[in-house]
PDB file with one MODEL, atoms N, CA, C and O in Angstrom:
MODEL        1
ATOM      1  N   UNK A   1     -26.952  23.222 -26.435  1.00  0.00           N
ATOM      2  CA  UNK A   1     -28.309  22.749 -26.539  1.00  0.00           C
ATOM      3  C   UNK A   1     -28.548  21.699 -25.459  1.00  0.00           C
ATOM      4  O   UNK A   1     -27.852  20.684 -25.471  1.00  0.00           O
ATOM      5  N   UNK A   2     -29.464  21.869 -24.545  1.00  0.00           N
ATOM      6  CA  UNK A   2     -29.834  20.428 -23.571  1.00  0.00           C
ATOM      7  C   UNK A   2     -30.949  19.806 -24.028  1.00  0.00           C
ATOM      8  O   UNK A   2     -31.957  20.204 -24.610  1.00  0.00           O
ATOM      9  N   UNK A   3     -30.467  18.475 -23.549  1.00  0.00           N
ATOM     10  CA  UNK A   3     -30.880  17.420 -24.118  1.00  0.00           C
ATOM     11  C   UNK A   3     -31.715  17.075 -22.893  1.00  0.00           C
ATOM     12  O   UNK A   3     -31.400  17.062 -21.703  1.00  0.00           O
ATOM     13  N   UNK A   4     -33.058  16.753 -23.604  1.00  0.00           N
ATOM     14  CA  UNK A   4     -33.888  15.846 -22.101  1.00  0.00           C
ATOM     15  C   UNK A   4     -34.791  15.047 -22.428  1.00  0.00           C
ATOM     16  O   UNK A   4     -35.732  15.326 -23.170  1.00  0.00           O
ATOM     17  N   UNK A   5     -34.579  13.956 -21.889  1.00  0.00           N
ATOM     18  CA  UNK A   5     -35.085  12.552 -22.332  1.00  0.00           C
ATOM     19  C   UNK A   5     -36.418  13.061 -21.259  1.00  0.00           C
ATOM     20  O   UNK A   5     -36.245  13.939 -20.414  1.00  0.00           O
ATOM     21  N   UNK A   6     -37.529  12.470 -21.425  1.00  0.00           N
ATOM     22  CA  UNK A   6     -38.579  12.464 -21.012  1.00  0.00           C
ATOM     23  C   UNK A   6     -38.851  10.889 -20.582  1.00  0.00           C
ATOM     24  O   UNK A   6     -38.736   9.990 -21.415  1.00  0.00           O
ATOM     25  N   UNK A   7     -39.260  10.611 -19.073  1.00  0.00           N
ATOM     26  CA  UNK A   7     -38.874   9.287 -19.234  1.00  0.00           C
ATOM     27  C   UNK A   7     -40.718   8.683 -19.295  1.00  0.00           C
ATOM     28  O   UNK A   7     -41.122   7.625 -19.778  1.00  0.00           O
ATOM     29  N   UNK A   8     -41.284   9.449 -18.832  1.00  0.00           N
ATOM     30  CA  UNK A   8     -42.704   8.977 -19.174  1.00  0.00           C
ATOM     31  C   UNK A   8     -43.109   8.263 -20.979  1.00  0.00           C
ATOM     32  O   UNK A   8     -43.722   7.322 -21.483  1.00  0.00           O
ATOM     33  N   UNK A   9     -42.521   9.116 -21.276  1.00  0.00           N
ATOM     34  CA  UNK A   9     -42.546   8.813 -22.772  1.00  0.00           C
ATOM     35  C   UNK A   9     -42.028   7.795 -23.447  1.00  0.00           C
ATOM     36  O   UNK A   9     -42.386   7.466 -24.578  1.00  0.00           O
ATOM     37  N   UNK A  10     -40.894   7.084 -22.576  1.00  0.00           N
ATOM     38  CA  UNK A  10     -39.932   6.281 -22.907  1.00  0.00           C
ATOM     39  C   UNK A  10     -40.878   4.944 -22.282  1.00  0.00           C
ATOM     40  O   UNK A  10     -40.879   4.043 -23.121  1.00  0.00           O
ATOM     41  N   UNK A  11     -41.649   4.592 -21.086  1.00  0.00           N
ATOM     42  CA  UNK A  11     -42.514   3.737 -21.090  1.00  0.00           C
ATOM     43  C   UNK A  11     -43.388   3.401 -22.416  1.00  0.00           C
ATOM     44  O   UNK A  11     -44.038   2.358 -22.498  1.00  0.00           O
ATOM     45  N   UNK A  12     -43.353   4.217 -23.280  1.00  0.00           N
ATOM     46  CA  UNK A  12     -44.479   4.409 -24.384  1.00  0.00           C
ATOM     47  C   UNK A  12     -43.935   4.115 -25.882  1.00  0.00           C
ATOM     48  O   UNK A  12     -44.377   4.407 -26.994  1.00  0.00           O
ATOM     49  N   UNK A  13     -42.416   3.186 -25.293  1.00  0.00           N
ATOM     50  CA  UNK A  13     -41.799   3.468 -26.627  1.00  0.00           C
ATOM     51  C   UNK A  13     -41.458   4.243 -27.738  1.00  0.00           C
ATOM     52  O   UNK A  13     -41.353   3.956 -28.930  1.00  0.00           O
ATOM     53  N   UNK A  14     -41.266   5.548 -26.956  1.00  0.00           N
ATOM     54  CA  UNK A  14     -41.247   7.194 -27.348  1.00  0.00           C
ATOM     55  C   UNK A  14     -40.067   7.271 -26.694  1.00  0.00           C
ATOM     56  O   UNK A  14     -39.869   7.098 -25.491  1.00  0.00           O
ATOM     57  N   UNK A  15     -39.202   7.571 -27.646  1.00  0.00           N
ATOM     58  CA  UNK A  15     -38.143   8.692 -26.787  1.00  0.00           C
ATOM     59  C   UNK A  15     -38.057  10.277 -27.163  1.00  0.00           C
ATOM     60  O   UNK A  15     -37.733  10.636 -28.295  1.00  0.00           O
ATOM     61  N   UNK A  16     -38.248  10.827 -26.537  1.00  0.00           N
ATOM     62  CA  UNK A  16     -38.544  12.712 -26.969  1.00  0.00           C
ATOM     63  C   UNK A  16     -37.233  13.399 -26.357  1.00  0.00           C
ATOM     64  O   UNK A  16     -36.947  13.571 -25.172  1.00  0.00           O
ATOM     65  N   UNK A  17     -36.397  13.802 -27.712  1.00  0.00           N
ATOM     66  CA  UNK A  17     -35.123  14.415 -27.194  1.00  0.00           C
ATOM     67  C   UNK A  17     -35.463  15.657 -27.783  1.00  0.00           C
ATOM     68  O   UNK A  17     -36.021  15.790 -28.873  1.00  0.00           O
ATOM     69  N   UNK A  18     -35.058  16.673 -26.922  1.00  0.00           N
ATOM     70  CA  UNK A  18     -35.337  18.070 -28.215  1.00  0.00           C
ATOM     71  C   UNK A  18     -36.358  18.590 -28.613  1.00  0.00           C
ATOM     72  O   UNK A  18     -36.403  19.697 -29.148  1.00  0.00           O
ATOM     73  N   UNK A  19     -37.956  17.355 -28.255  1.00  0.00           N
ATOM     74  CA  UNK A  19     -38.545  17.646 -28.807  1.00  0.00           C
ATOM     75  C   UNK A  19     -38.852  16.639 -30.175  1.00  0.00           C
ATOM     76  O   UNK A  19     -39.951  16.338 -30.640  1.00  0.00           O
ATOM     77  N   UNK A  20     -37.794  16.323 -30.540  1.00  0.00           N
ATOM     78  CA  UNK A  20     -38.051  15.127 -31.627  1.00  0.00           C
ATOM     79  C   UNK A  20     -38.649  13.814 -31.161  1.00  0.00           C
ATOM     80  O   UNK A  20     -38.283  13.587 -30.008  1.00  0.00           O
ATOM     81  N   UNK A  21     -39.307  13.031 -31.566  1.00  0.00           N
ATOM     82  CA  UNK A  21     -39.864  11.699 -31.107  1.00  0.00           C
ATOM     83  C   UNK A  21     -39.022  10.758 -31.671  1.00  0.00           C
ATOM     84  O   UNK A  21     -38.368  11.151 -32.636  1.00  0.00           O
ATOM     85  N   UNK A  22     -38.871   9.587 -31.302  1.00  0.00           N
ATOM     86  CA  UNK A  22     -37.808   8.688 -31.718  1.00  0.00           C
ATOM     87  C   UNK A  22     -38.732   7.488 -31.002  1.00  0.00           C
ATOM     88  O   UNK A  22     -39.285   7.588 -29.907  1.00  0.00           O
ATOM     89  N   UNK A  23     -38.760   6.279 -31.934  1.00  0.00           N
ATOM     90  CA  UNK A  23     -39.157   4.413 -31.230  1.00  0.00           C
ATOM     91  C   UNK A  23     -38.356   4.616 -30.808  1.00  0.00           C
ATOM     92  O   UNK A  23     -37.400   5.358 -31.034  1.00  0.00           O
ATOM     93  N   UNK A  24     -38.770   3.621 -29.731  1.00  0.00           N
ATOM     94  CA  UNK A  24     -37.338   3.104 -28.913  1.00  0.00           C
ATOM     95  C   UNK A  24     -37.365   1.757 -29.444  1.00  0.00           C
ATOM     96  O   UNK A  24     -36.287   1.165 -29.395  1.00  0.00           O
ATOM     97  N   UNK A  25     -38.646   0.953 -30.087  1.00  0.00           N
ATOM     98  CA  UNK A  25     -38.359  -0.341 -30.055  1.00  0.00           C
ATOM     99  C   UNK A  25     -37.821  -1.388 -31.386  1.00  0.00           C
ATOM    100  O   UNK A  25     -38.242  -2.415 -31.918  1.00  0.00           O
ATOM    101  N   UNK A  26     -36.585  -0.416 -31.568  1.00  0.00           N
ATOM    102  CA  UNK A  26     -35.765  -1.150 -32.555  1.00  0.00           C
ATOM    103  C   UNK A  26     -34.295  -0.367 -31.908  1.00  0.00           C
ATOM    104  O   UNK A  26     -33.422   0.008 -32.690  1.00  0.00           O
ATOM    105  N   UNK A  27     -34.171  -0.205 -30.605  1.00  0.00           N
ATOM    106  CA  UNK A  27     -32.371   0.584 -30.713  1.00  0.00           C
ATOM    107  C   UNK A  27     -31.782  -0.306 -30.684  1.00  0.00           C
ATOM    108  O   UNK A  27     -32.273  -1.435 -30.678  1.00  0.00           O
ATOM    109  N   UNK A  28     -30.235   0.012 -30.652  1.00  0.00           N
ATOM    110  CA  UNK A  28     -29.153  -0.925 -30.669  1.00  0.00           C
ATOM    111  C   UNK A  28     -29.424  -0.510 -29.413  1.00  0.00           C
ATOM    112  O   UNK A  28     -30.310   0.163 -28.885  1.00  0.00           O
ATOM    113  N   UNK A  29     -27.826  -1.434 -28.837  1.00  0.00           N
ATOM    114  CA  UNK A  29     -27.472  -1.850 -27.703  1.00  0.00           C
ATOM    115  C   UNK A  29     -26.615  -0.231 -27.282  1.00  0.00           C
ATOM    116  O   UNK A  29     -26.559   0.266 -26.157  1.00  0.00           O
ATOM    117  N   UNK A  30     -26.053   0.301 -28.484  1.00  0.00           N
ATOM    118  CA  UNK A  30     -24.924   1.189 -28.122  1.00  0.00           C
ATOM    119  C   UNK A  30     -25.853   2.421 -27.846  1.00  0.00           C
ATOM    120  O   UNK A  30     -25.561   3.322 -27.060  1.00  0.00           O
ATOM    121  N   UNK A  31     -27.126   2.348 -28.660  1.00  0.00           N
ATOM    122  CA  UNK A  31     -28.191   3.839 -28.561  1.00  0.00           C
ATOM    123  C   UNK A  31     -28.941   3.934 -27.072  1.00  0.00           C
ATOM    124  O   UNK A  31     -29.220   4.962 -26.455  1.00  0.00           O
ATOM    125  N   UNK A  32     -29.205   2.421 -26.649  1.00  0.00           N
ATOM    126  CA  UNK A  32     -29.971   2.116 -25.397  1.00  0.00           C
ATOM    127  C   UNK A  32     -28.299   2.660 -23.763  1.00  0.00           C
ATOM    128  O   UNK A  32     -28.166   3.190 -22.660  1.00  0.00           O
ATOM    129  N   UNK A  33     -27.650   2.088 -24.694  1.00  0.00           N
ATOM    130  CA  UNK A  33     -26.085   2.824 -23.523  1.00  0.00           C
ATOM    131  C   UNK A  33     -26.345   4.224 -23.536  1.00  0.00           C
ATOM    132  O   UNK A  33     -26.461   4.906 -22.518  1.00  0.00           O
ATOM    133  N   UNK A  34     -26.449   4.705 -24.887  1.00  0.00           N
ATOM    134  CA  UNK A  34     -26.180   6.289 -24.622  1.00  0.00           C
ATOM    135  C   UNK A  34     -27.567   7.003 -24.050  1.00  0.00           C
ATOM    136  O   UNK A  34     -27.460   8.221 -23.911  1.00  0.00           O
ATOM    137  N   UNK A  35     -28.271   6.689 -23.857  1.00  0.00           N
ATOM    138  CA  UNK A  35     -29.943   6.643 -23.198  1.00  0.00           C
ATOM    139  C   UNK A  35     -29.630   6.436 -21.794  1.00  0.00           C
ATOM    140  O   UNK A  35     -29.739   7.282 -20.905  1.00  0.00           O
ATOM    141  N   UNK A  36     -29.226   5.225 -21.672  1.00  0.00           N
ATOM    142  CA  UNK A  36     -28.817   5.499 -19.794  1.00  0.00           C
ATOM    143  C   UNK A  36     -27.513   6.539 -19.586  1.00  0.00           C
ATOM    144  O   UNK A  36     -27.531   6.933 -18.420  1.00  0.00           O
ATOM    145  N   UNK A  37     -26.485   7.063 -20.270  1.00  0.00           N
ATOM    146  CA  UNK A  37     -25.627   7.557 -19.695  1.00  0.00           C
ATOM    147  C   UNK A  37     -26.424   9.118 -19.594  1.00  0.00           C
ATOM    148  O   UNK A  37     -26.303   9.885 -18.639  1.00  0.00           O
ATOM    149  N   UNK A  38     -27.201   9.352 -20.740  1.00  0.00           N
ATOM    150  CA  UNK A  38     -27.740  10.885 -20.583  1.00  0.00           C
ATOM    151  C   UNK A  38     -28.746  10.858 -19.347  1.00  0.00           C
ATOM    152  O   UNK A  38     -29.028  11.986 -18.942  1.00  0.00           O
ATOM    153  N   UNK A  39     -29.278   9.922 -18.742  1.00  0.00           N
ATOM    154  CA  UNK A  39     -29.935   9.873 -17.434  1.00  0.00           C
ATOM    155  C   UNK A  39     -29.393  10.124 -16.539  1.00  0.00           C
ATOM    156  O   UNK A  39     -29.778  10.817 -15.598  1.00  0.00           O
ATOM    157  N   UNK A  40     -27.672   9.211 -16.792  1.00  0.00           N
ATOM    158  CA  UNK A  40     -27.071   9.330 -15.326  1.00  0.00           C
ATOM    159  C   UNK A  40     -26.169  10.381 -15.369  1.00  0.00           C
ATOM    160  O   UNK A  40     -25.146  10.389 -14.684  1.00  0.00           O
ATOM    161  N   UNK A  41     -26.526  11.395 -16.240  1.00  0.00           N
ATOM    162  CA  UNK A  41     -25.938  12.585 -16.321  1.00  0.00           C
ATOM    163  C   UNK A  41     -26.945  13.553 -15.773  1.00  0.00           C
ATOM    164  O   UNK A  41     -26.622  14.411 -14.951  1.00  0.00           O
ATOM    165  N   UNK A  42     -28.111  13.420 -16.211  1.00  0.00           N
ATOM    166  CA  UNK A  42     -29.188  14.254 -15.917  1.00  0.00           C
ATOM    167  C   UNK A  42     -29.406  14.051 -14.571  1.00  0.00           C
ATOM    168  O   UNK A  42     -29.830  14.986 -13.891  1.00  0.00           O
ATOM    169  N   UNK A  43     -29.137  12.760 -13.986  1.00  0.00           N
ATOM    170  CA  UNK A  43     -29.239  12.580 -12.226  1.00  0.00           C
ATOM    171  C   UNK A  43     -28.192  13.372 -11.894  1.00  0.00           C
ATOM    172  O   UNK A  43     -28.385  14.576 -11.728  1.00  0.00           O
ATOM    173  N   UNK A  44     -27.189  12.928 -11.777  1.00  0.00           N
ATOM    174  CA  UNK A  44     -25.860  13.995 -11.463  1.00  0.00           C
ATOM    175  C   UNK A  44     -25.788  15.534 -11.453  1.00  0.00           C
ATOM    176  O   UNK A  44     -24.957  16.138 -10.775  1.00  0.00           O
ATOM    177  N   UNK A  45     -26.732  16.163 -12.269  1.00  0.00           N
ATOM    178  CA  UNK A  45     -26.754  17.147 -12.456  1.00  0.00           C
ATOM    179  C   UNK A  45     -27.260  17.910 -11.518  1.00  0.00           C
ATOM    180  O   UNK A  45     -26.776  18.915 -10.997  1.00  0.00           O
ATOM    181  N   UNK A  46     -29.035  16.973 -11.181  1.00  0.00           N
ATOM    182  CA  UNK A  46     -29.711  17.391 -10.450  1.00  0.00           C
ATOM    183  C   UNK A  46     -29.242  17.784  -9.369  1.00  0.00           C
ATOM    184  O   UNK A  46     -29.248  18.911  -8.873  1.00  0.00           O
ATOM    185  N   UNK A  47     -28.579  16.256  -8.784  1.00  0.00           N
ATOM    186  CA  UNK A  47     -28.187  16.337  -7.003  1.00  0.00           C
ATOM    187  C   UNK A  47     -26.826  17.352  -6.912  1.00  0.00           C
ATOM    188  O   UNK A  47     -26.294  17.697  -5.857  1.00  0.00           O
ATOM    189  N   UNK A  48     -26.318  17.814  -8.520  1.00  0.00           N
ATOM    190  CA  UNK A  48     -25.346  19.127  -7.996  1.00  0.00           C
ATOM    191  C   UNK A  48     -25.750  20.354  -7.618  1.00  0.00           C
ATOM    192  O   UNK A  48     -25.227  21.073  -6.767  1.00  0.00           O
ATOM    193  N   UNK A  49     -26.801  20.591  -8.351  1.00  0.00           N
ATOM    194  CA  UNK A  49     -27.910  21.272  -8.620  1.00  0.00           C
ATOM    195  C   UNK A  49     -27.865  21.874  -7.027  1.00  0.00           C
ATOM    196  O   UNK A  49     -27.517  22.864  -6.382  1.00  0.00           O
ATOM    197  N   UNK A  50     -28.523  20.430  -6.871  1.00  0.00           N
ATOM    198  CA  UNK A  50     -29.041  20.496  -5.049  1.00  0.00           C
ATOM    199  C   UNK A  50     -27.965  20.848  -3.653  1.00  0.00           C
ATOM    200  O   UNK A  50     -28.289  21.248  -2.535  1.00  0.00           O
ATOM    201  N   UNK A  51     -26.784  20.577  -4.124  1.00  0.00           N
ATOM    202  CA  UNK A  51     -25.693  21.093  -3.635  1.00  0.00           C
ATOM    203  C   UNK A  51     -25.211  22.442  -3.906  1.00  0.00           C
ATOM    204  O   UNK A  51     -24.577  22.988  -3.003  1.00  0.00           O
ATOM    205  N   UNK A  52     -25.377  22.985  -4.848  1.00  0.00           N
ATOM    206  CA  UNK A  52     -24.931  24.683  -4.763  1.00  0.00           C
ATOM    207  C   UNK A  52     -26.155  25.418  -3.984  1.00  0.00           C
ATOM    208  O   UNK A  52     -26.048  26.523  -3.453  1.00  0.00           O
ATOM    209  N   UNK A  53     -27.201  24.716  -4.000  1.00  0.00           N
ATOM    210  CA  UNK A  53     -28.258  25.544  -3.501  1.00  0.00           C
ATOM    211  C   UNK A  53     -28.027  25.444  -2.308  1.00  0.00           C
ATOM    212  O   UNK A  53     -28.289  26.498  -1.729  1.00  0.00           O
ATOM    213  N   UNK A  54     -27.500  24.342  -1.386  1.00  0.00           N
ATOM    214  CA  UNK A  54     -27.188  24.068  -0.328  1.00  0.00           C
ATOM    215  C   UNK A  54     -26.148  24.897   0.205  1.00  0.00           C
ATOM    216  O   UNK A  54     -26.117  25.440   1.309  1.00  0.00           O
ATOM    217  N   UNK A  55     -25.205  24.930  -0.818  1.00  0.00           N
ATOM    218  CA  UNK A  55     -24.004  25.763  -0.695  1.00  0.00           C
ATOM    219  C   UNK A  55     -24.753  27.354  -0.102  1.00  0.00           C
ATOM    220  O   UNK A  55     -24.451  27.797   1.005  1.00  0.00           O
ATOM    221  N   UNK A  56     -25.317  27.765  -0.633  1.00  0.00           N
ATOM    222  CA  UNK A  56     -25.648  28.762  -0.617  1.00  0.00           C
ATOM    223  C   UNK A  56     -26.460  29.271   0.369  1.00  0.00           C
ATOM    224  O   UNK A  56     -26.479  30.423   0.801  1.00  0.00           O
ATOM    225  N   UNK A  57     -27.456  27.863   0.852  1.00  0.00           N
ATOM    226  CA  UNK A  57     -28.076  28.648   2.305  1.00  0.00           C
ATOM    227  C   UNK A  57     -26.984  28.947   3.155  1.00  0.00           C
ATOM    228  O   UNK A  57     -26.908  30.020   3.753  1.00  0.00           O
ATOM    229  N   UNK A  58     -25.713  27.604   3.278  1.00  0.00           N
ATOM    230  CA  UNK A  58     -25.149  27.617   4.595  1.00  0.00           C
ATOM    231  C   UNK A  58     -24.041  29.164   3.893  1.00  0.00           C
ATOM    232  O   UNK A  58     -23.684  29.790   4.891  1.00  0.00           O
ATOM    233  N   UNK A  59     -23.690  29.593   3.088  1.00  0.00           N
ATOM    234  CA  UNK A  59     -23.165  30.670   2.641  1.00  0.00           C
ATOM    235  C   UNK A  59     -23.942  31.957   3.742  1.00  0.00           C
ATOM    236  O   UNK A  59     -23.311  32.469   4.667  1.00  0.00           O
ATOM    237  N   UNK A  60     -25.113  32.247   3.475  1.00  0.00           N
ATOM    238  CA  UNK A  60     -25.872  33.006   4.193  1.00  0.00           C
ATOM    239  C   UNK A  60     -26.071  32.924   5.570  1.00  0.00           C
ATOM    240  O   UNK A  60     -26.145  33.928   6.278  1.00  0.00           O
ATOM    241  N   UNK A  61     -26.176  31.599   6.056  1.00  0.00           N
ATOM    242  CA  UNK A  61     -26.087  31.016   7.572  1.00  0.00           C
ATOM    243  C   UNK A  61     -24.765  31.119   7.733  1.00  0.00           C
ATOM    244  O   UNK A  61     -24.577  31.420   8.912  1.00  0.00           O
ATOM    245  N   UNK A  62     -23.616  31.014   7.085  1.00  0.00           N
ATOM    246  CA  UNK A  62     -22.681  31.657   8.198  1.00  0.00           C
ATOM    247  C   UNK A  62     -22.082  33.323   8.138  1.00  0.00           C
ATOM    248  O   UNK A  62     -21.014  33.800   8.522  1.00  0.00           O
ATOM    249  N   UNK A  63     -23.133  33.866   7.560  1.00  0.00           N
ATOM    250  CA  UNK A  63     -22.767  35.312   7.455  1.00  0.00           C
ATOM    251  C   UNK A  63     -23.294  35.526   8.541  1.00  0.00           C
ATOM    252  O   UNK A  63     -22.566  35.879   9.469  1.00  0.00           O
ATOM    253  N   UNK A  64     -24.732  35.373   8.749  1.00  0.00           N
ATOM    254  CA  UNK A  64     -25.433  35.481   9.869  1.00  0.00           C
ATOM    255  C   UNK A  64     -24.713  35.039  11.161  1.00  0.00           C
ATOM    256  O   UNK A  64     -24.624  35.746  12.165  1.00  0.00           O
ATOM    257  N   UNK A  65     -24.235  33.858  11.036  1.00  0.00           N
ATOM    258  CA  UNK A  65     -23.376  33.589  12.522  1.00  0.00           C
ATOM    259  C   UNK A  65     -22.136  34.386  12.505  1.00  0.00           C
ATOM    260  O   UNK A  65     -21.661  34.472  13.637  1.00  0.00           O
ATOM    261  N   UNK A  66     -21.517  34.939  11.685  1.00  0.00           N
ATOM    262  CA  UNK A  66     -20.116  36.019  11.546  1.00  0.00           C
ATOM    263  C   UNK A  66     -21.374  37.333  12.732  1.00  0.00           C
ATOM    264  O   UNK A  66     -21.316  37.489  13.952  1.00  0.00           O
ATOM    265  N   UNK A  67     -22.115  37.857  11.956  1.00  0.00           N
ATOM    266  CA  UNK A  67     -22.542  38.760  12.594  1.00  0.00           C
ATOM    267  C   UNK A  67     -23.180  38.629  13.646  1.00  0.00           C
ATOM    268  O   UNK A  67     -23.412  39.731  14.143  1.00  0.00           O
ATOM    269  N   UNK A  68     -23.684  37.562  14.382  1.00  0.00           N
ATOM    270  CA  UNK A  68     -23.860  37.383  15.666  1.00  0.00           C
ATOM    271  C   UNK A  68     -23.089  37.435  16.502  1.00  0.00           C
ATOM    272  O   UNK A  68     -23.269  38.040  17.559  1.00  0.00           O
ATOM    273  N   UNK A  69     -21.715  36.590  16.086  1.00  0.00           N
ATOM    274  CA  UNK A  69     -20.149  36.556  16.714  1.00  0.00           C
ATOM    275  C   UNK A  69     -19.847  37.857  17.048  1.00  0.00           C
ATOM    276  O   UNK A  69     -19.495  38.192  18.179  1.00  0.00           O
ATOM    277  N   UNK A  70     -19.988  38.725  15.958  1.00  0.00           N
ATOM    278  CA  UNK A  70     -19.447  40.202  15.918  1.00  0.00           C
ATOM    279  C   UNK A  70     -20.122  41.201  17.303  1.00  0.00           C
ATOM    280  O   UNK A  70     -19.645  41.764  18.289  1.00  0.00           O
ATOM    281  N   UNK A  71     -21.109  41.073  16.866  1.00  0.00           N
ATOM    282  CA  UNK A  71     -22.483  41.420  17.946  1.00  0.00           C
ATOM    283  C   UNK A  71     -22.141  41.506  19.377  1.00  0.00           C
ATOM    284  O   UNK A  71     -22.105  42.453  20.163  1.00  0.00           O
ATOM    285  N   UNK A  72     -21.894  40.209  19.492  1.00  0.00           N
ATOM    286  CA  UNK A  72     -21.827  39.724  20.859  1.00  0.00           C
ATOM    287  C   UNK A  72     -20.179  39.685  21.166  1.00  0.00           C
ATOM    288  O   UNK A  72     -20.193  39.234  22.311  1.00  0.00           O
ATOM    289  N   UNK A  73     -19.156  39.832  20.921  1.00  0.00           N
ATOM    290  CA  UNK A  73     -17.605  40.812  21.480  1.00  0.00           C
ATOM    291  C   UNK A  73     -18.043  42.132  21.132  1.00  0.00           C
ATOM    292  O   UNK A  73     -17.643  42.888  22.018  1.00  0.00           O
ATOM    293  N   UNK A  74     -18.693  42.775  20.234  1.00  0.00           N
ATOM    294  CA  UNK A  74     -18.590  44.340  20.652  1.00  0.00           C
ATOM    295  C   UNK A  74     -19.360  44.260  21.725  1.00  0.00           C
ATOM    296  O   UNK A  74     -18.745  44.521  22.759  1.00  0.00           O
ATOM    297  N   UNK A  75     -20.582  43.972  21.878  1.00  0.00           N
ATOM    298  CA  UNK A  75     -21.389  43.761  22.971  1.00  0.00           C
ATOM    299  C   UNK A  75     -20.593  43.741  24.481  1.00  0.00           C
ATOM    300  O   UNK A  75     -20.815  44.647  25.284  1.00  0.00           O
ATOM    301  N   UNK A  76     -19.487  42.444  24.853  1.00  0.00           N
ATOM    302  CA  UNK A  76     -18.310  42.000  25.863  1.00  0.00           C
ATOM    303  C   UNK A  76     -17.625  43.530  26.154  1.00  0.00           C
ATOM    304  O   UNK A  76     -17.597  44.074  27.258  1.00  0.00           O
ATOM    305  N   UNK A  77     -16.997  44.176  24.693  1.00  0.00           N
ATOM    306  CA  UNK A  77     -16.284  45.425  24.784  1.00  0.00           C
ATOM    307  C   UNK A  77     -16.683  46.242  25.506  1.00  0.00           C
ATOM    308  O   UNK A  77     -15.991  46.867  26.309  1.00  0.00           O
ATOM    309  N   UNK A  78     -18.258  46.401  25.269  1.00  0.00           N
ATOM    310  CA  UNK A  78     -19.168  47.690  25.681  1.00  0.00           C
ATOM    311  C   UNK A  78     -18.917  47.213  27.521  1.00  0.00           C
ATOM    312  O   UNK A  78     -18.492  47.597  28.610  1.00  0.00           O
ATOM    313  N   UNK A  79     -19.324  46.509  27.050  1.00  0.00           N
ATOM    314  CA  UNK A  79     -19.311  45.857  29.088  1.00  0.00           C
ATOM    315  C   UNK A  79     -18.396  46.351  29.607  1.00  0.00           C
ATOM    316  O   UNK A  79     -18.477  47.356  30.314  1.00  0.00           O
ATOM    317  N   UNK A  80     -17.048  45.551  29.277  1.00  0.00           N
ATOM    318  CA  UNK A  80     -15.789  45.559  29.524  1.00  0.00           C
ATOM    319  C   UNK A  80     -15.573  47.173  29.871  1.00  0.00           C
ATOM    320  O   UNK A  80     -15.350  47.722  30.950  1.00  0.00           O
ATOM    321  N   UNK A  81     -15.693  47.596  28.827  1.00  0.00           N
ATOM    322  CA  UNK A  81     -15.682  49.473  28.996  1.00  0.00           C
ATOM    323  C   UNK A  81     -16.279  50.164  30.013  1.00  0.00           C
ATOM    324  O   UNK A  81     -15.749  51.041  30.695  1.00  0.00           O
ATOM    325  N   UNK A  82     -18.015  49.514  30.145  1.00  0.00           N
ATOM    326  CA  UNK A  82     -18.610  50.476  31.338  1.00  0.00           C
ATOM    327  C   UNK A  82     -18.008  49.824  32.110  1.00  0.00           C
ATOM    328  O   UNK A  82     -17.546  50.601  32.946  1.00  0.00           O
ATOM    329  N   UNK A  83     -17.718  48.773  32.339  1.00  0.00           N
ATOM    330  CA  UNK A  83     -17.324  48.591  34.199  1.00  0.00           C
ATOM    331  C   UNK A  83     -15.863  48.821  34.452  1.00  0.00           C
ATOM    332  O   UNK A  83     -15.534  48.754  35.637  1.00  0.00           O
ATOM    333  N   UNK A  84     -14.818  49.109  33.481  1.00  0.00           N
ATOM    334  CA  UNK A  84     -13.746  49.803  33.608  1.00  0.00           C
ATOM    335  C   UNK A  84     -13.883  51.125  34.400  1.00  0.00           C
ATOM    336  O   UNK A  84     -13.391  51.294  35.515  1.00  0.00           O
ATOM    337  N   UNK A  85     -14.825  52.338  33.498  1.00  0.00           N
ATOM    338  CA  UNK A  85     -15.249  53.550  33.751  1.00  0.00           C
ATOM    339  C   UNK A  85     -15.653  53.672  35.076  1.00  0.00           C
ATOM    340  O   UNK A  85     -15.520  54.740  35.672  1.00  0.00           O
ATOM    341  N   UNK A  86     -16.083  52.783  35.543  1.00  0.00           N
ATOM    342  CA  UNK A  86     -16.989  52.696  36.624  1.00  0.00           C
ATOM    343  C   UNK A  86     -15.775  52.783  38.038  1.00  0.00           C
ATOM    344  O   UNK A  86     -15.686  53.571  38.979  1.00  0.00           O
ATOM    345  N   UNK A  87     -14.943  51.551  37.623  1.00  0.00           N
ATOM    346  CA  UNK A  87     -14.050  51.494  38.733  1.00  0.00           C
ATOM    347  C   UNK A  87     -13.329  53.143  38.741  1.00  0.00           C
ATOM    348  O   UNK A  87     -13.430  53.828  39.759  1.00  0.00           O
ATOM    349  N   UNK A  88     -12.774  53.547  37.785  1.00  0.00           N
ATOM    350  CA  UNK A  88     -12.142  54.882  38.135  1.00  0.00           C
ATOM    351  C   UNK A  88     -12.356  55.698  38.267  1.00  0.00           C
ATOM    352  O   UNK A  88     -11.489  56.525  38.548  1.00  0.00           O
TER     353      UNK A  88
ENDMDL
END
C-alpha cells in the first residue's frame, strides 16, 4: 500500500495519508519524526525515479552510438574492399 502525505494539506493542519485525514496539531514528537522520514523517503524515491529514466535514455543513446560505430567500419571495409579490387 503507498503512503502519500499531501503536503498542501499539512499547511492546513491536515495530514491526508491514504486518504484518511488526521490533525496534525496535537502529534507527538515521534509521529512528527515519522512524517519527515516518509517525505525523505518520498524525495528519494522521486530523484531515483529520475535516475532510471535517465538510465534509460542513455541505454538507447548508446545503442544508437553502437550502431553508428558499426555503420561507419563496415562503411571503412566497403572502402577498404573497393580500392583493394581496384588495384588488382
Amino acid at each position: 500500500m503507498q503512503t502519500h502525505l499531501q503536503e498542501h494539506k499539512l499547511e492546513n493542519n491536515v495530514l491526508n495519508i491514504d486518504g484518511k485525514e488526521f490533525s496534525t496539531e496535537n502529534l507527538k514528537d515521534d509521529q512528527k519524526a515519522l512524517i519527515d522520514q516518509i517525505g525523505f523517503c518520498q524525495n528519494e524515491i522521486n530523484q531515483l525515479a529520475i535516475l532510471v529514466r535517465k538510465i534509460d535514455v542513455f541505454e538507447k543513446a548508446k545503442q544508437v552510438y553502437k550502431a553508428n560505430l558499426l555503420t561507419s567500419l563496415q562503411n571503412d571495409k566497403t572502402i577498404e574492399t573497393m580500392d583493394n579490387s581496384k588495384a588488382g
